[in-house]
C-alpha positions as CSV (number, residue, x, y, z in Angstrom):
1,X,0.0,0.0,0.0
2,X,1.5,3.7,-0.9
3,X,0.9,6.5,1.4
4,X,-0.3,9.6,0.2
5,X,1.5,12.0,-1.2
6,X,2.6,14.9,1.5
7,X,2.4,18.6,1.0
8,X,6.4,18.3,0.0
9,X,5.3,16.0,-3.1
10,X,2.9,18.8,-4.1
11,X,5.1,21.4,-4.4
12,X,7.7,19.3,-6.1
13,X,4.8,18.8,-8.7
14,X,4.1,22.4,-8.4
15,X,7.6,23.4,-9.2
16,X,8.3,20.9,-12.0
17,X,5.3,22.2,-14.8
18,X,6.1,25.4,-13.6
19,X,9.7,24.8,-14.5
20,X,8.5,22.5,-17.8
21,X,6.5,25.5,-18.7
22,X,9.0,27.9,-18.4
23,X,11.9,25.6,-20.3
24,X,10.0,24.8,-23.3
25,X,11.7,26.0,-26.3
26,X,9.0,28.0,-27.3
27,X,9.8,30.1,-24.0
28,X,13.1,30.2,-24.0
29,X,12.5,31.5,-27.9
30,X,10.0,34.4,-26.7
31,X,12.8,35.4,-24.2
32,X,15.4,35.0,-26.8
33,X,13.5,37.2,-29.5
34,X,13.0,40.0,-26.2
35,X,16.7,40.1,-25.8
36,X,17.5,40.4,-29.3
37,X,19.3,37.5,-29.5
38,X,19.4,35.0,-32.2
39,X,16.7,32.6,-32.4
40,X,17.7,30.0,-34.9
41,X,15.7,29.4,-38.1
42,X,13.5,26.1,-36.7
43,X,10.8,28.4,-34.8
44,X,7.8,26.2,-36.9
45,X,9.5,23.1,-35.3
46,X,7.1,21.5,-32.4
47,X,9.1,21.1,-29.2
48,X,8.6,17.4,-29.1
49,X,11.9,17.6,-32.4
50,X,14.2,19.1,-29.4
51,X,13.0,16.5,-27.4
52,X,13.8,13.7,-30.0
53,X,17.2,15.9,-31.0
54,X,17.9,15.6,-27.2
55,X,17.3,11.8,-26.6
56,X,19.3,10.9,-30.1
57,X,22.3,12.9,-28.7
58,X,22.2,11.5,-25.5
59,X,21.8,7.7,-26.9
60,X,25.1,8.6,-29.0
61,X,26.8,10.1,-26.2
62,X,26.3,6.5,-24.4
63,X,28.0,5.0,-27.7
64,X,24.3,4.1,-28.9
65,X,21.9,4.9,-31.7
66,X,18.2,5.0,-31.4
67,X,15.5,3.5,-34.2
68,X,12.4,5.5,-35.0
69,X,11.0,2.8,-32.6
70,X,13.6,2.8,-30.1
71,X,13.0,6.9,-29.7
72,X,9.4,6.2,-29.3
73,X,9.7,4.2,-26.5
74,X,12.1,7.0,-24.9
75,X,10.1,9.5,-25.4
76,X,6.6,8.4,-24.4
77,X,5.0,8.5,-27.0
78,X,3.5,6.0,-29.6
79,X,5.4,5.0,-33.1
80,X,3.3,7.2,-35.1
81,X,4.6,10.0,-33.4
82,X,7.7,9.4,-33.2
83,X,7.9,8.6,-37.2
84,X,6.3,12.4,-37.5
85,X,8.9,14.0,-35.2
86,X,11.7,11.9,-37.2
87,X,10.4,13.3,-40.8
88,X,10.3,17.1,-39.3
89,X,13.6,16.6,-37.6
90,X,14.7,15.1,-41.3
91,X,13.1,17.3,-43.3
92,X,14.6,20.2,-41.8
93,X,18.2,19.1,-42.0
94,X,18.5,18.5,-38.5
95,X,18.9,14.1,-38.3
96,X,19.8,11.8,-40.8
97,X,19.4,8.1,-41.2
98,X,22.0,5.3,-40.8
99,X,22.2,2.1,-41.8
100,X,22.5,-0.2,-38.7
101,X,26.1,-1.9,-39.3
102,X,24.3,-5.0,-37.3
103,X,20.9,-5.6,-38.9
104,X,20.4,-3.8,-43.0
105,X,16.9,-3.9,-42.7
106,X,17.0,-1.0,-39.7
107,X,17.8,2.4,-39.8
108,X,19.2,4.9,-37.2
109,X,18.2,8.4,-36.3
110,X,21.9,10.2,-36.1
111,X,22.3,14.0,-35.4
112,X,23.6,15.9,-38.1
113,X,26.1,18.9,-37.5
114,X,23.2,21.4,-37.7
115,X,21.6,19.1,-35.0
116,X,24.4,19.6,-32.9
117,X,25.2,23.1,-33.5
118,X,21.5,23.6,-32.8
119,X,20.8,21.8,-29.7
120,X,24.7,23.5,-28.4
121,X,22.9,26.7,-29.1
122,X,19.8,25.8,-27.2
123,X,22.0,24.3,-24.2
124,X,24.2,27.5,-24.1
125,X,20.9,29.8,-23.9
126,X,19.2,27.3,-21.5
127,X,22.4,27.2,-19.0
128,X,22.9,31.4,-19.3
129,X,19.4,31.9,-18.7
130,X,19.9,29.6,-15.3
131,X,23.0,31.6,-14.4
132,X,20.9,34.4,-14.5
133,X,18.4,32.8,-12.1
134,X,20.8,32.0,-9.6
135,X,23.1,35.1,-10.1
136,X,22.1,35.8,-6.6
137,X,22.4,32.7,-5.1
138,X,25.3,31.1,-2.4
139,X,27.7,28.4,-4.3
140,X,26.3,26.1,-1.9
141,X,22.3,26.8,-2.4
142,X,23.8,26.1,-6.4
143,X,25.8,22.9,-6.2
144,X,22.9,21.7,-3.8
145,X,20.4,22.4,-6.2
146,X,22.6,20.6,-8.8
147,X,22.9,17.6,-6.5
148,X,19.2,17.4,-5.8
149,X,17.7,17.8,-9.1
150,X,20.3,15.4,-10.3
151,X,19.4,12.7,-7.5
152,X,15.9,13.6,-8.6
153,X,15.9,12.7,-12.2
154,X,17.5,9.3,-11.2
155,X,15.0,8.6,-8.7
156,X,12.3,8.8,-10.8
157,X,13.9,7.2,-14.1
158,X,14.1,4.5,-11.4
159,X,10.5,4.7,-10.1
160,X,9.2,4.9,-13.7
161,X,11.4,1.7,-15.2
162,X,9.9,-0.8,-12.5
């Protein structure tokens, strides 16, 4: 039997699609555009495409590749989908398509180098934007945030595998 969730579980809920809300690309793009910075040419792209740019980087960075399929599954969301987000992300020069050395028949989402470029872009915005948030904070209220949210994501990519 699971307890209810305490008052501290609803503000972490509270916090996180407060903090998804505010960190969408779409956002970060509005803020972008009101500091006269550049804003990339990919604006018409949903956010789900940074979402799939995101997870195909981060299955390469683990020496991996990720199928149409296999980026589905990370992502939540059903084949279809991810097929739709594959041919924007394609379309607009962003992923290509490998041959799987291991089985012909399959093909692999890999980033391209305006992908990367791209989602360095977006990570450099995304990381100034946070030193800007915490401009004011103690290096220890920082590195403990760090450590939490870090601990955080584990946890649940732990609670949500079983």
């Amino acid at each position: 039997m699971h307890d209810k969730p305490g008052r501290d579980a609803a503000d972490i809920e509270t916090a996180i699609v407060a903090l998804r809300r505010a960190h969408k690309r779409r956002a970060l793009a509005r803020l972008s555009e009101r500091r006269g910075e550049r804003t990339g040419r990919h604006g018409e792209l949903p956010d789900a495409v940074f979402e799939l740019l995101d997870v195909v980087e981060s299955a390469a960075e683990r020496g991996g590749a990720l199928t149409v399929t296999d980026a589905a599954a990370v992502l939540g969301v059903d084949q279809p989908r991810s097929s739709r987000l594959s041919a924007h992300a394609l379309h607009a020069g962003l992923l290509r398509r490998e041959a799987d050395q291991y089985d012909g028949r399959r093909s692999l989402l890999a980033l391209t180098q305006e992908g990367r470029d791209l989602l360095a872009e977006i990570r450099d915005f995304r990381r100034r934007v946070i030193a800007e948030a915490t401009a004011g904070w103690a290096v220890e209220d920082r590195a403990a945030l760090a450590g939490l949210l870090t601990r955080f994501v584990q946890d649940l990519d732990s609670v949500s595998r079983r």
